[in-house]
C-alpha positions as CSV (number, residue, x, y, z in Angstrom):
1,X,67.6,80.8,92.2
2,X,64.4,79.0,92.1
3,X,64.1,75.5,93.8
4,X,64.8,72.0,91.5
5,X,61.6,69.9,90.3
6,X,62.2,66.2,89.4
7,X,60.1,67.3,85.9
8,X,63.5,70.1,85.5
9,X,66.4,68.8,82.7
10,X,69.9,70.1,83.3
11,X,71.2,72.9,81.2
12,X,73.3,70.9,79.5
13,X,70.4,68.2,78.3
14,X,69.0,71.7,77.3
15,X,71.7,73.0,75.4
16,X,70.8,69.9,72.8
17,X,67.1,71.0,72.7
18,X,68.2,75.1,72.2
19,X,69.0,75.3,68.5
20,X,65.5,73.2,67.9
21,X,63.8,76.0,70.1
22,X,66.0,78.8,68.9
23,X,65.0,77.5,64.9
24,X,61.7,78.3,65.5
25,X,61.3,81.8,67.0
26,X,60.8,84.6,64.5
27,X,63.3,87.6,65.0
28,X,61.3,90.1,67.1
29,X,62.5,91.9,70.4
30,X,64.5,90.5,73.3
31,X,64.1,88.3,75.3
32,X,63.2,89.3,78.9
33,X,63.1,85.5,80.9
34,X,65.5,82.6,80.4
35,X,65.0,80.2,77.6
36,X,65.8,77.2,80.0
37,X,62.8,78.6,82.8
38,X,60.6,78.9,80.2
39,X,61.1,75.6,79.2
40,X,61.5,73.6,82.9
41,X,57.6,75.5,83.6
42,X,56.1,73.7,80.1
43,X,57.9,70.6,81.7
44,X,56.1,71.0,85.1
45,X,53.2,71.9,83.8
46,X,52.9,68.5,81.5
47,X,54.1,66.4,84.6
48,X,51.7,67.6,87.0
49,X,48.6,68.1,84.7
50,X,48.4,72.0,86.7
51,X,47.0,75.1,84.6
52,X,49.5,77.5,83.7
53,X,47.7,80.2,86.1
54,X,48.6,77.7,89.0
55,X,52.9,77.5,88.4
56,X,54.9,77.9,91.3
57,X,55.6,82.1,91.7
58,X,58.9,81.2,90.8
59,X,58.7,80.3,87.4
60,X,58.0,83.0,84.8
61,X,54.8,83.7,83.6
């Protein structure tokens, strides 16, 4: 379990944004990392203005 940033929405606000996200994606292999990580590191990202190299280990990359 990775630790809680104030830029993180619970699941449940992300459960309303999933169909949007799940609309959109093409049909291609699995997935390997968690929608909702995926997500919460664009979040972050936007909030603090980081590059994407620079994420916390803990989200995926």
């Amino acid at each position: 379990m990775r630790k809680q940033y104030s830029s993180d929405i619970t699941r449940e606000q992300f459960e309303q944004i999933r169909p949007l996200l799940e609309s959109a994606r093409k049909h291609t292999k699995s997935r390997t990392v968690d929608l909702y990580e995926v997500f919460c590191a664009i979040l972050y990202l936007l909030k603090s203005g980081c590059q994407w190299r620079m994420l916390p280990g803990e989200f995926p990359k």
